[in-house]
C-alpha positions as CSV (number, residue, x, y, z in Angstrom):
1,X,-5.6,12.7,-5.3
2,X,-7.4,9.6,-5.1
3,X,-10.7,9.0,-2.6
4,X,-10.8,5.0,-2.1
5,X,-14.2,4.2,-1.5
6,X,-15.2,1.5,1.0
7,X,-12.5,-0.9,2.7
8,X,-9.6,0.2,0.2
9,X,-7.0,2.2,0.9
10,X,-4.3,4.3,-1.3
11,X,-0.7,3.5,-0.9
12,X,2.2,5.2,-1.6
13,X,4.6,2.1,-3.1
14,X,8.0,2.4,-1.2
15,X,10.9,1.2,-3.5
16,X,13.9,0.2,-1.3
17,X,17.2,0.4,-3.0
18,X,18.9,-2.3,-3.0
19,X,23.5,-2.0,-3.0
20,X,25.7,-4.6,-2.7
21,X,28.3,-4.3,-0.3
22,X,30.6,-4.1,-3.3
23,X,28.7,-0.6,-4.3
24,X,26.8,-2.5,-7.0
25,X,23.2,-1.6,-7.6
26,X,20.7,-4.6,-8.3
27,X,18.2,-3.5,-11.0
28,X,14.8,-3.4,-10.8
29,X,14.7,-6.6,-13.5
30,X,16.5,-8.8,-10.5
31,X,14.6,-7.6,-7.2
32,X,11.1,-8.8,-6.1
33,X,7.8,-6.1,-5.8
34,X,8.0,-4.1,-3.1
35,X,5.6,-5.0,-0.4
36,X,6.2,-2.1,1.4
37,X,4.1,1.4,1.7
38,X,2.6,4.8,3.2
39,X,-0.6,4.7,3.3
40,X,-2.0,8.3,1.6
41,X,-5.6,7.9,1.7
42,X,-8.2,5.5,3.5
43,X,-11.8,4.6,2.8
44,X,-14.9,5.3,4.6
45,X,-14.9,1.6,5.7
46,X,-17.0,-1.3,4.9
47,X,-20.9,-1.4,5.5
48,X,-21.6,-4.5,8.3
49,X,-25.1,-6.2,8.0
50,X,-26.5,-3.8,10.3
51,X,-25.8,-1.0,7.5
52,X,-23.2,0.6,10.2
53,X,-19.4,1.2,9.1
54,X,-16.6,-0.6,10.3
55,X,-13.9,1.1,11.6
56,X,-10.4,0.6,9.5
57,X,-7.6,-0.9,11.2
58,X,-5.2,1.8,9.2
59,X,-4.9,5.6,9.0
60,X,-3.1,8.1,6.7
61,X,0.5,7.9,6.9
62,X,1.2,4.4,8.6
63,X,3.4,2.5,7.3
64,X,2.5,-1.0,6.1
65,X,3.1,-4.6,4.8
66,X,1.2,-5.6,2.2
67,X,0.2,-9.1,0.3
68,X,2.4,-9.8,-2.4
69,X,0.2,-9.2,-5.3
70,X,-2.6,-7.3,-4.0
71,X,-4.1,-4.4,-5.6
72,X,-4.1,-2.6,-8.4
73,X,-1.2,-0.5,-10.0
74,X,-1.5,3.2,-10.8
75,X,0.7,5.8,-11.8
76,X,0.1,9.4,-10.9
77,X,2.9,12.2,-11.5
78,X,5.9,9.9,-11.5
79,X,4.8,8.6,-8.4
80,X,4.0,4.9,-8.0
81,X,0.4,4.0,-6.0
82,X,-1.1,0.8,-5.3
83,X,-5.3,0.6,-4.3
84,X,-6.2,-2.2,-2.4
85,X,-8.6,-3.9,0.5
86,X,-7.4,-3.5,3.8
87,X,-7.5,-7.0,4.3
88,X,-4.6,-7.2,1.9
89,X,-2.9,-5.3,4.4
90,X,-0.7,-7.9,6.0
91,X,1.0,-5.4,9.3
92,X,1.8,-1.7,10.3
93,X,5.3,-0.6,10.7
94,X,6.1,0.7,14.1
């Protein structure tokens, strides 16, 4: 697995499908990016002036909103991953 270093954090992308009421599927081509995932691993936090860590606002497995094209893309296994700055993390879903 991946160890984000600093203020980043590892999400796990979450892909909602997407059905007409008519049983049609919308593609992938005709949808927006998700902005939706698990968070699977979180950094050590960011150094302050004072040389002390901040604390992170998320932990490992909440589930969160993030900016619309934050991050960077990865692919591990088949499994989609994004990295990015928690301040790209927009809200946790309760």
């Amino acid at each position: 697995m991946i160890k984000p270093l600093g203020d980043r954090i590892v999400i796990k992308v979450i892909e909602d499908t997407e059905q007409t009421s008519g049983g049609i599927f919308i593609p992938d081509s005709a949808k927006e990016k998700p902005q939706k995932g698990e968070v699977v691993a979180v950094g050590q936090g960011k150094l302050n002036e004072k040389g002390e860590r901040e604390p992170m606002d998320v932990k490992v497995g909440d589930v969160i909103l993030y900016a619309k094209y934050a991050g960077t893309d990865i692919k591990m296994n088949g499994t989609e991953y994004k990295i990015l700055s928690v301040k790209d993390a927009l809200g946790i879903i309760e």
